[in-house]
C-alpha beads as a LAMMPS data file, in Angstrom:
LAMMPS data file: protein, C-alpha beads

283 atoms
282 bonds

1 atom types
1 bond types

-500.0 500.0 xlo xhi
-500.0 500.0 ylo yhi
-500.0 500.0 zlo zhi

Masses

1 110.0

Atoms # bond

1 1 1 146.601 -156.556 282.118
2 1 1 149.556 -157.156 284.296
3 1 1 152.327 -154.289 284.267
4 1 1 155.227 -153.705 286.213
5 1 1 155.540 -150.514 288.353
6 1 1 159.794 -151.649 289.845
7 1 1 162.906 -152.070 288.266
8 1 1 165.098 -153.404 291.105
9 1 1 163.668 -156.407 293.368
10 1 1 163.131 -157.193 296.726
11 1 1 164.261 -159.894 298.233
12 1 1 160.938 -160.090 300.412
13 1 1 158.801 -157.695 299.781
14 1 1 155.441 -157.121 301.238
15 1 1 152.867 -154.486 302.379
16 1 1 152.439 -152.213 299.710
17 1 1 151.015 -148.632 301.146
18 1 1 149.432 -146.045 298.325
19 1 1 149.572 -142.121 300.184
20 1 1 147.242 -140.469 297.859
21 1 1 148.518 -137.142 298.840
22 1 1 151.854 -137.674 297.306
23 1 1 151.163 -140.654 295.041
24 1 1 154.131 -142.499 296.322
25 1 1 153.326 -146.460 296.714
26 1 1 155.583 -147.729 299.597
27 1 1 156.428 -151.403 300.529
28 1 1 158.905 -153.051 303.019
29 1 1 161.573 -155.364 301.904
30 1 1 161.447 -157.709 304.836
31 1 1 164.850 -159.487 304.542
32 1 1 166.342 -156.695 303.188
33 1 1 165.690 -154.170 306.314
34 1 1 164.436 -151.836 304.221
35 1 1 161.457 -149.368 303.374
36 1 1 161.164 -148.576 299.873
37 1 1 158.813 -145.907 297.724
38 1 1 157.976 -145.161 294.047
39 1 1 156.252 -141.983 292.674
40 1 1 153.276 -143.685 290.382
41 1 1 153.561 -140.504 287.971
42 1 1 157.162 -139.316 288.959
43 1 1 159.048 -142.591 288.612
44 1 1 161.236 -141.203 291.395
45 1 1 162.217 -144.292 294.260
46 1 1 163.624 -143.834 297.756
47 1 1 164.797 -146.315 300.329
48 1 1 165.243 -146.025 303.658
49 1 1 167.379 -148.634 305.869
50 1 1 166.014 -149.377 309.177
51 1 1 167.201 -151.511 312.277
52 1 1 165.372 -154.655 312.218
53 1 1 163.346 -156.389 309.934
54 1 1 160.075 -153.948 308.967
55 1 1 156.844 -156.016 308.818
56 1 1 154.453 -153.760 307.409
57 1 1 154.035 -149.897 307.232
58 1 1 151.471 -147.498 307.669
59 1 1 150.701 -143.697 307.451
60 1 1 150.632 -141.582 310.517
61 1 1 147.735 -138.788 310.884
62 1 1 150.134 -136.366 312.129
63 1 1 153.229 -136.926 309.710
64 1 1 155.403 -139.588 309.034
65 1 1 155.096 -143.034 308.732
66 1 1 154.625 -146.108 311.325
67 1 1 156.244 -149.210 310.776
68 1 1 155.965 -152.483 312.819
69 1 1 159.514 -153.752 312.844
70 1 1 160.210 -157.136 314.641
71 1 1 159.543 -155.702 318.705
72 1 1 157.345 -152.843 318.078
73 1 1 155.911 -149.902 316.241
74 1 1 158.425 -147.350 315.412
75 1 1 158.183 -143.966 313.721
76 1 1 160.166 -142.875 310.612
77 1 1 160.906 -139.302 309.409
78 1 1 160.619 -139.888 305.271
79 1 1 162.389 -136.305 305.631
80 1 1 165.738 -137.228 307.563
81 1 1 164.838 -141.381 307.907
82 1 1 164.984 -140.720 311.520
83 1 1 163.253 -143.688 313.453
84 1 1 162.311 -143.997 316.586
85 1 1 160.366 -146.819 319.053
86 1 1 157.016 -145.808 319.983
87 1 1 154.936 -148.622 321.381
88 1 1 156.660 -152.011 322.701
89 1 1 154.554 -154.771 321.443
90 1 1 155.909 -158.487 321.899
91 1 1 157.483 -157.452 325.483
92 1 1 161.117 -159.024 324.436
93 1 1 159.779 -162.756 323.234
94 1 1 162.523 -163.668 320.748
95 1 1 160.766 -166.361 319.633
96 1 1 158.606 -164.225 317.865
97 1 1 158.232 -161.243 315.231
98 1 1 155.776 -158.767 314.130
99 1 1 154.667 -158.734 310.358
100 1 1 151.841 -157.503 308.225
101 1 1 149.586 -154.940 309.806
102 1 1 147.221 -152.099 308.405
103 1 1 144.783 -149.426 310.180
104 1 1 141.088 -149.539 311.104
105 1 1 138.681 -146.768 310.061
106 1 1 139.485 -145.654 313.715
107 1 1 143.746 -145.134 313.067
108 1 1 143.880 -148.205 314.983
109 1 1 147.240 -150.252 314.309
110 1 1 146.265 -154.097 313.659
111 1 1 149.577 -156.256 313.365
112 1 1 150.050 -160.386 313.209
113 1 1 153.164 -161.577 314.656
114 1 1 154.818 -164.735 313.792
115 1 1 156.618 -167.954 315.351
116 1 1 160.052 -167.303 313.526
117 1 1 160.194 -171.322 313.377
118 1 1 157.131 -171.244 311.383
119 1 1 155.975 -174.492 313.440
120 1 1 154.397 -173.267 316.550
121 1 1 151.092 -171.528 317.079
122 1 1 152.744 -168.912 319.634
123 1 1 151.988 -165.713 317.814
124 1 1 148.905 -163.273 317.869
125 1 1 146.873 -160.849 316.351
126 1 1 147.650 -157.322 318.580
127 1 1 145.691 -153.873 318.169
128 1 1 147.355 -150.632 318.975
129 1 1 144.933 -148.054 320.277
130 1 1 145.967 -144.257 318.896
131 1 1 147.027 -143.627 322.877
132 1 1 149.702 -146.456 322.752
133 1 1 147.811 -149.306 324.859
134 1 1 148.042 -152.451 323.467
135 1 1 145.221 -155.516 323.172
136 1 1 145.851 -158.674 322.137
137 1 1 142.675 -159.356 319.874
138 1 1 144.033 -163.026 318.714
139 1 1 145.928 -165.525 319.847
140 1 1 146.816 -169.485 318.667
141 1 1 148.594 -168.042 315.538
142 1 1 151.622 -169.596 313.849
143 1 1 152.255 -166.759 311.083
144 1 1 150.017 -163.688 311.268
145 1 1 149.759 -161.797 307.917
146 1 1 147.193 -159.475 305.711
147 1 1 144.640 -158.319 307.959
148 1 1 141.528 -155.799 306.586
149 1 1 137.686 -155.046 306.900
150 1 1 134.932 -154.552 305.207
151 1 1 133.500 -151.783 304.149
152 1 1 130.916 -150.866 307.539
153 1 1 133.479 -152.207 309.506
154 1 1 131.713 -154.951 310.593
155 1 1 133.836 -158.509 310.017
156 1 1 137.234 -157.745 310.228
157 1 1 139.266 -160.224 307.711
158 1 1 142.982 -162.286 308.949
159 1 1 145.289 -164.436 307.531
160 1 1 147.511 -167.084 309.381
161 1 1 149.394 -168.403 306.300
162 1 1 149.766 -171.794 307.511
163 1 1 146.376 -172.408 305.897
164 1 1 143.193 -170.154 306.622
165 1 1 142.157 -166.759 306.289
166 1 1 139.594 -166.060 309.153
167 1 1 136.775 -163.918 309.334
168 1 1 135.570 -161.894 312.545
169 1 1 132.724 -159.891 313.676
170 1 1 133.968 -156.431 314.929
171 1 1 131.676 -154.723 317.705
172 1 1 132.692 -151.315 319.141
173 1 1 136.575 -152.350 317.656
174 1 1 136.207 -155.484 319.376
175 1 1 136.509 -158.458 317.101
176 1 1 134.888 -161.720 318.255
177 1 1 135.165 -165.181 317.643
178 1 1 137.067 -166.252 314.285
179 1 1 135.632 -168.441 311.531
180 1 1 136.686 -169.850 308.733
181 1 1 136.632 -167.671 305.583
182 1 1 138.898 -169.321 303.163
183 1 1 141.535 -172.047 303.436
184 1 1 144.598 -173.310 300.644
185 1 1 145.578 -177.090 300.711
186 1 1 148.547 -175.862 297.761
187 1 1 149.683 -173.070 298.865
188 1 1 149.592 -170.044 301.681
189 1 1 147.503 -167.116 301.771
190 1 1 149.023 -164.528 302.608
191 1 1 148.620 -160.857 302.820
192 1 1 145.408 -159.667 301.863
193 1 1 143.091 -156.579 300.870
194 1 1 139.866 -155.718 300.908
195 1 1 137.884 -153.916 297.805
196 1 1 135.378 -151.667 297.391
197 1 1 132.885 -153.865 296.809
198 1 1 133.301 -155.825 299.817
199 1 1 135.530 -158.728 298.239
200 1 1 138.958 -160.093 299.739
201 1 1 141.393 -160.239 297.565
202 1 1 144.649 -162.499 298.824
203 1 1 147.830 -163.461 297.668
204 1 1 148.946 -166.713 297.572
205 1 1 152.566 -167.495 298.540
206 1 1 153.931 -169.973 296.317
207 1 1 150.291 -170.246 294.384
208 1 1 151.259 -168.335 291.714
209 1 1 147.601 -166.370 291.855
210 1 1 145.878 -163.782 293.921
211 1 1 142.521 -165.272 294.689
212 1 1 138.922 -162.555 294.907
213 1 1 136.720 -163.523 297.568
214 1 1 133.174 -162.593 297.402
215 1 1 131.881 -161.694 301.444
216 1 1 130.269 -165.278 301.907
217 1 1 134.132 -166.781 301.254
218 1 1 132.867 -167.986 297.485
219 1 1 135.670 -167.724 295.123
220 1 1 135.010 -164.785 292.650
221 1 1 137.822 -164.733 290.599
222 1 1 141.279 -165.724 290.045
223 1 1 143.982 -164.077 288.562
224 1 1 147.274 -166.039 287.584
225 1 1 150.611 -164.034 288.281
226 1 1 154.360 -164.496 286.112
227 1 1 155.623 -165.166 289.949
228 1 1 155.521 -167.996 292.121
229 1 1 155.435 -165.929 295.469
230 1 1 153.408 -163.055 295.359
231 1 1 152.804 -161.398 298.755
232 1 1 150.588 -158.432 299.814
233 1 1 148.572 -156.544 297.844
234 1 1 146.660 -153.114 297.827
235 1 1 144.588 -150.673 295.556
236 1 1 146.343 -147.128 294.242
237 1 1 146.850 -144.904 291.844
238 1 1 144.764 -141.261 291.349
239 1 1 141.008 -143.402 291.195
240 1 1 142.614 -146.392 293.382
241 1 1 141.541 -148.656 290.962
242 1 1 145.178 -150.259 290.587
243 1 1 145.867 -153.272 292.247
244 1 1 149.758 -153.241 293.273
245 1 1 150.913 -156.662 293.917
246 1 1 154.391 -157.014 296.144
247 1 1 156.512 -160.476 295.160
248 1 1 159.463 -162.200 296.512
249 1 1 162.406 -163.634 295.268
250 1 1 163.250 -165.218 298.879
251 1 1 164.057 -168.904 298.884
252 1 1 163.961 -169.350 294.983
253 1 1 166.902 -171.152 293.448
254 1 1 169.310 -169.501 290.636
255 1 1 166.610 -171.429 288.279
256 1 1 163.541 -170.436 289.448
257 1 1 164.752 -167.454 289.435
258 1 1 165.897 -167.339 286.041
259 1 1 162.446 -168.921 285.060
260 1 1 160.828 -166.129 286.515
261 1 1 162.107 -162.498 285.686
262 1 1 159.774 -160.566 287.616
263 1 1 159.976 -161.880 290.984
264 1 1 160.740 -159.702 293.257
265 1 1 159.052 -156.670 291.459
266 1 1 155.907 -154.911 292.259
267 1 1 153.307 -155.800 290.088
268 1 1 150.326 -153.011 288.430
269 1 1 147.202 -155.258 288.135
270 1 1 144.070 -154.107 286.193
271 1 1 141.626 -155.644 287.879
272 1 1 138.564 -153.779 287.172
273 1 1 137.175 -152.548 290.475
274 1 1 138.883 -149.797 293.099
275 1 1 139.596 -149.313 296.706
276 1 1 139.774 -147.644 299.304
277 1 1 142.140 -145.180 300.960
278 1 1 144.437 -146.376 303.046
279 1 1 143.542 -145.162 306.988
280 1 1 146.600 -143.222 308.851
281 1 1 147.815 -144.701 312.512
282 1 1 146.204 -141.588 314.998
283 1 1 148.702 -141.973 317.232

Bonds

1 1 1 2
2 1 2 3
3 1 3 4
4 1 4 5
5 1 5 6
6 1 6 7
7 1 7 8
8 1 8 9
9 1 9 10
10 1 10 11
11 1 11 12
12 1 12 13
13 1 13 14
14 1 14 15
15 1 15 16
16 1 16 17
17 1 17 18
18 1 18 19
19 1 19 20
20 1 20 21
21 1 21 22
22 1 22 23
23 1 23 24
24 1 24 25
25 1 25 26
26 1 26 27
27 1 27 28
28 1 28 29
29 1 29 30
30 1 30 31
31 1 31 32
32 1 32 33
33 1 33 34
34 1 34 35
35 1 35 36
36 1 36 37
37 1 37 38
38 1 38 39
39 1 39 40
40 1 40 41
41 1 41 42
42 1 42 43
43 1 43 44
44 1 44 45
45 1 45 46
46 1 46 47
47 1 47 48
48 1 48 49
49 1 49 50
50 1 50 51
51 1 51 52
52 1 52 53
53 1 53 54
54 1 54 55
55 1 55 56
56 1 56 57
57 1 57 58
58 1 58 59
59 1 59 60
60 1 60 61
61 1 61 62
62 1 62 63
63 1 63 64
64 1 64 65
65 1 65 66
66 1 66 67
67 1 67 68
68 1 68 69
69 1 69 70
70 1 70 71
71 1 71 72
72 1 72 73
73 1 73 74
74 1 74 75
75 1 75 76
76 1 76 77
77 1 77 78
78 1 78 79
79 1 79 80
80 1 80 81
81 1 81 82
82 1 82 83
83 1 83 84
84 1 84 85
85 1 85 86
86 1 86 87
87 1 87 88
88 1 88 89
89 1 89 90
90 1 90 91
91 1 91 92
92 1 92 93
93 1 93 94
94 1 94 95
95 1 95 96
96 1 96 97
97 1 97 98
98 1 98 99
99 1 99 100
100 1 100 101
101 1 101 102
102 1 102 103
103 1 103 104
104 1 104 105
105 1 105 106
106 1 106 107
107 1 107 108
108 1 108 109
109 1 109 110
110 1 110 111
111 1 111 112
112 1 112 113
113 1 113 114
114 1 114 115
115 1 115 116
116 1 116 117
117 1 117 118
118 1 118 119
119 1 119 120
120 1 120 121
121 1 121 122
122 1 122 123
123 1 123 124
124 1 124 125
125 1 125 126
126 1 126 127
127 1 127 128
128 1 128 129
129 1 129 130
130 1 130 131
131 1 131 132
132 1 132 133
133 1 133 134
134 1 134 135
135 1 135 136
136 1 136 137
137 1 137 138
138 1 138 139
139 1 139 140
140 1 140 141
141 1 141 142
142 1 142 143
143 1 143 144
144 1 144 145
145 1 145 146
146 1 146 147
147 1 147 148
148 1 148 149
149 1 149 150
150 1 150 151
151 1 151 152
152 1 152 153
153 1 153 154
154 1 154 155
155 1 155 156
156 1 156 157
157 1 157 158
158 1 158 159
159 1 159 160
160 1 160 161
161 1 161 162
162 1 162 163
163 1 163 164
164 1 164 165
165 1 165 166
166 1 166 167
167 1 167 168
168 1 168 169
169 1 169 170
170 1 170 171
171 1 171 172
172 1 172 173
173 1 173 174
174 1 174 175
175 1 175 176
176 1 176 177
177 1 177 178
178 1 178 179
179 1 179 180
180 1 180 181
181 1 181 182
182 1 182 183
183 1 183 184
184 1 184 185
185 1 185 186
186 1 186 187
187 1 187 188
188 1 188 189
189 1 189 190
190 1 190 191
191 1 191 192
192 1 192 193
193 1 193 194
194 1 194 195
195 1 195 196
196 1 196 197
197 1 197 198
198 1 198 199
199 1 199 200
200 1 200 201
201 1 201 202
202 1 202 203
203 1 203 204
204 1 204 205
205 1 205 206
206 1 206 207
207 1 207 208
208 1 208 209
209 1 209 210
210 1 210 211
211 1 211 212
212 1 212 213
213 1 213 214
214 1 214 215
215 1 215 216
216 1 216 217
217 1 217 218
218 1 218 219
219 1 219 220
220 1 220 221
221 1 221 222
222 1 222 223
223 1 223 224
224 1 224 225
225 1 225 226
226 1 226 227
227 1 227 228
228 1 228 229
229 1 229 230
230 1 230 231
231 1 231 232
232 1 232 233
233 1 233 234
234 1 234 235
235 1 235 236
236 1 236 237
237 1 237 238
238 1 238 239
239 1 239 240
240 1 240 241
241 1 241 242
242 1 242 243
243 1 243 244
244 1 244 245
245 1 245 246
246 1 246 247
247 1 247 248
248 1 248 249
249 1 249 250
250 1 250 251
251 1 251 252
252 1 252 253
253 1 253 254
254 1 254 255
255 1 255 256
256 1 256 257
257 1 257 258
258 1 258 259
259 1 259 260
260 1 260 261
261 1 261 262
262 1 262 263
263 1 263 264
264 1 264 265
265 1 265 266
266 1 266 267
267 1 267 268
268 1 268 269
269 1 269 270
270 1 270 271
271 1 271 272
272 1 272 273
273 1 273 274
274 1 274 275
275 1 275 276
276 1 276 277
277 1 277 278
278 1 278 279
279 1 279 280
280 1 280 281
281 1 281 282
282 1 282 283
């Protein structure tokens, strides 16, 4: 069963966030400079504008929110929208931006960055330690996206969306080598989330679908969406066994977009199995 949790939609959105403490879901509108929330029970949204194009958004362990805008990781006060830069991460390269990013079990910040051309394999996968310092974990990527781990922490999973979604070994927070996990020839992965259960799930930007991975990269399970570019995903809801699916409406013509109502809108997805909580940046 496929419901839908927005009423107004983004023009990009992407990395939905569930804070079990408040049951809010948030999610970035990308194009739209924005950082938006909805109360699963309540109803009740809020926006907040910010300075440059937000990437992806996480929790912070000691209040707040983090959000990887196009330089850095910045702060945000939910209480006054207050945001401030906290750790410089692409030292000034125009060329490129940050985007989709989530936590380790450790409040680590991972975070892709992109080649704003979309052409050139300039960007990289960077981890933010919860004292500031900065590693680059990754590099030879063209547009970094959904990035999550198993369960023991052990493989850590990545996507570049033009093609593959890698898989790494992760040793003391260290990931090693990448390998190929799973790869589109009609579409690009994009961001994606790991179950409980161990399985990837990942959108796929202009695929229609979001695609469940079983840990050996075997397709599981597919799931066709009423959208043409779904975008992130991630489990919430009081037993986190609701899949909330962020969509786009960027780049579709006045007919696609008429062909396809809920583009744009966050979409509730039954899927049958939960997830887990979403780890808070410790810095």
């Amino acid at each position: 069963m496929i419901d839908v949790l927005t009423s107004s939609p983004d023009i990009l959105g992407e990395c939905p966030l569930y804070d079990a403490a408040t049951d809010t879901l948030y999610r970035v509108d990308i194009t739209g400079r924005a950082l938006r929330a909805r109360g699963i029970a309540t109803g009740d949204e809020r926006e907040w504008p910010v300075p440059l194009e937000p990437g992806s958004v996480a929790l912070r362990a000691g209040g707040g929110l983090v959000l990887a805008l196009e330089d850095a990781l910045w702060s945000l006060d939910p209480a006054t929208g207050a945001v401030a830069k906290l750790v410089d991460i692409t030292g000034g390269d125009g060329r490129v931006a940050l985007n989709d990013g989530r936590c380790d079990a450790a409040g680590r910040f991972w975070v892709g960055s992109y080649d704003r051309a979309e052409t050139a394999a300039i960007g990289c996968l960077y981890v933010v330690d919860v004292d500031g310092a900065v590693t680059t974990a990754l590099t030879g990527v063209t547009v970094g996206n959904g990035v999550d781990w198993s369960p023991d922490g052990s493989v850590a999973y990545f996507t570049d969306s033009a093609g593959e979604i890698v898989a790494m070994d992760v040793r003391d927070g260290v990931p090693g080598p990448p390998r190929r996990f799973a790869y589109d020839d009609d579409c690009s992965p994009d961001g994606l989330v790991v179950d409980a259960e161990g399985y990837v799930w990942s959108t796929k930007w202009d695929g229609w679908r979001i695609v469940r991975y079983a840990p050996d990269g075997r397709v599981d399970r597919t799931i066709e969406l009423p959208v043409q570019r779904p975008t992130a995903a991630t489990f919430g809801g009081p037993a986190l066994d609701t899949l909330y699916v962020t969509t786009a409406t960027y780049g579709l013509d006045a007919a696609a977009r008429a062909a396809q109502p809920l583009a744009g809108l966050v979409l509730a997805v039954d899927v049958g199995v939960s997830g887990r909580p979403a780890t808070p940046y410790g810095g």
